[in-house]
N, C-alpha and C positions, 0 to 999 in steps of 0.2 A: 524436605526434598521437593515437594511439591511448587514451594516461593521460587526454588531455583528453575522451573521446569516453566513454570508462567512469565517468569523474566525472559526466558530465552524466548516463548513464545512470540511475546510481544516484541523483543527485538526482531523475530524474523520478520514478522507481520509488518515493521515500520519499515524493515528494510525492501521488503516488495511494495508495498505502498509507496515508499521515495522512487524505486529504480524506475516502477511502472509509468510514473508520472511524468520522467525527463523521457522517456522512450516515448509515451504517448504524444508528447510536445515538437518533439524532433519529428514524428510519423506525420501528426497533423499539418503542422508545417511546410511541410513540403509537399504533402498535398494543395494546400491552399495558394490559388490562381491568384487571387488580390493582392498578396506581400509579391515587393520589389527582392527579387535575388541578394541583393545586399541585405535585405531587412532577413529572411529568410538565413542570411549564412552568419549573421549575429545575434539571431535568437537560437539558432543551434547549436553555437560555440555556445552559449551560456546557461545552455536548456540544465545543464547540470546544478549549475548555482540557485533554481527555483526548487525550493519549497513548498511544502503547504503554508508554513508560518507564512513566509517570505510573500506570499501571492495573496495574501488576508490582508495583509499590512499594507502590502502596494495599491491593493484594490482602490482605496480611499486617495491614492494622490496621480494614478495616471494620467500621463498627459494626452492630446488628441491623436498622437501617431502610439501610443501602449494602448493606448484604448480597441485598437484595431484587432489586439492579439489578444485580447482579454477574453473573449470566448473561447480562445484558442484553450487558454492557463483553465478558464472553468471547465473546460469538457473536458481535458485532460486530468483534472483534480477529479471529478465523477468515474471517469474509468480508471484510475490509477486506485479509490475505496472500493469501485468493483471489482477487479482484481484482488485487492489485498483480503475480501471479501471471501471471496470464492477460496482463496488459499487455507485461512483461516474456517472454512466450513468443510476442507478437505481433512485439517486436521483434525478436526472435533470426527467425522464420521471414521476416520483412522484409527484413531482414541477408542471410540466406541465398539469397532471392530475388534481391535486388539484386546479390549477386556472382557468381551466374552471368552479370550482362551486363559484368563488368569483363573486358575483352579479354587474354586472354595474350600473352607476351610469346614471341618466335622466339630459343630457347638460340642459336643458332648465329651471331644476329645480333652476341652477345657473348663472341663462340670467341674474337676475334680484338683485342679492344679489353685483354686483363689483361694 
């Protein structure tokens, strides 16, 4: 039960690490004074399509106008593991909370049953 309980984990965990990062990308974005409106409203439409894979892999071939939003994709990539981060230390302290009320068990009640 436990295999099944870390799978879900980790799914949730990748799924806040991906969502954070096209939010983080679109916020940054539009904050940023130097991107033309045009450039700005087709990195937004596409914010969904970046990855972490996808932003690893492009690192190595952008061109001189990607190059402009590449800090954009790396701060975005850092606060998107901070968050998944912080969710992921929520559930561990949850966890920990919660098993203090799991009741033990009397060794002595099973002296006698082996």
């Amino acid at each position: 039960m436990r295999q099944v309980g870390t799978s879900i984990g980790i799914a949730v965990i990748g799924v806040i690490f991906a969502s954070t990062i096209a939010s983080h990308i679109v916020t940054t974005v539009k904050q940023d004074t130097t991107l033309s409106t045009k450039a700005k409203t087709s990195i937004i439409q596409n914010s969904q399509l970046i990855g972490s894979e996808v932003a690893e892999q492009r690192a190595q071939t952008y061109s001189k106008t990607e190059q402009s939003i590449k800090p954009v994709i790396d701060t975005s990539l850092v606060q998107g593991s901070t968050d998944a981060l912080v969710a992921a230390t929520g559930f561990v302290l949850l966890g920990a909370v919660a098993s203090l009320f799991i009741p033990s068990r009397d060794n002595n009640e099973f002296a006698g049953s082996t």
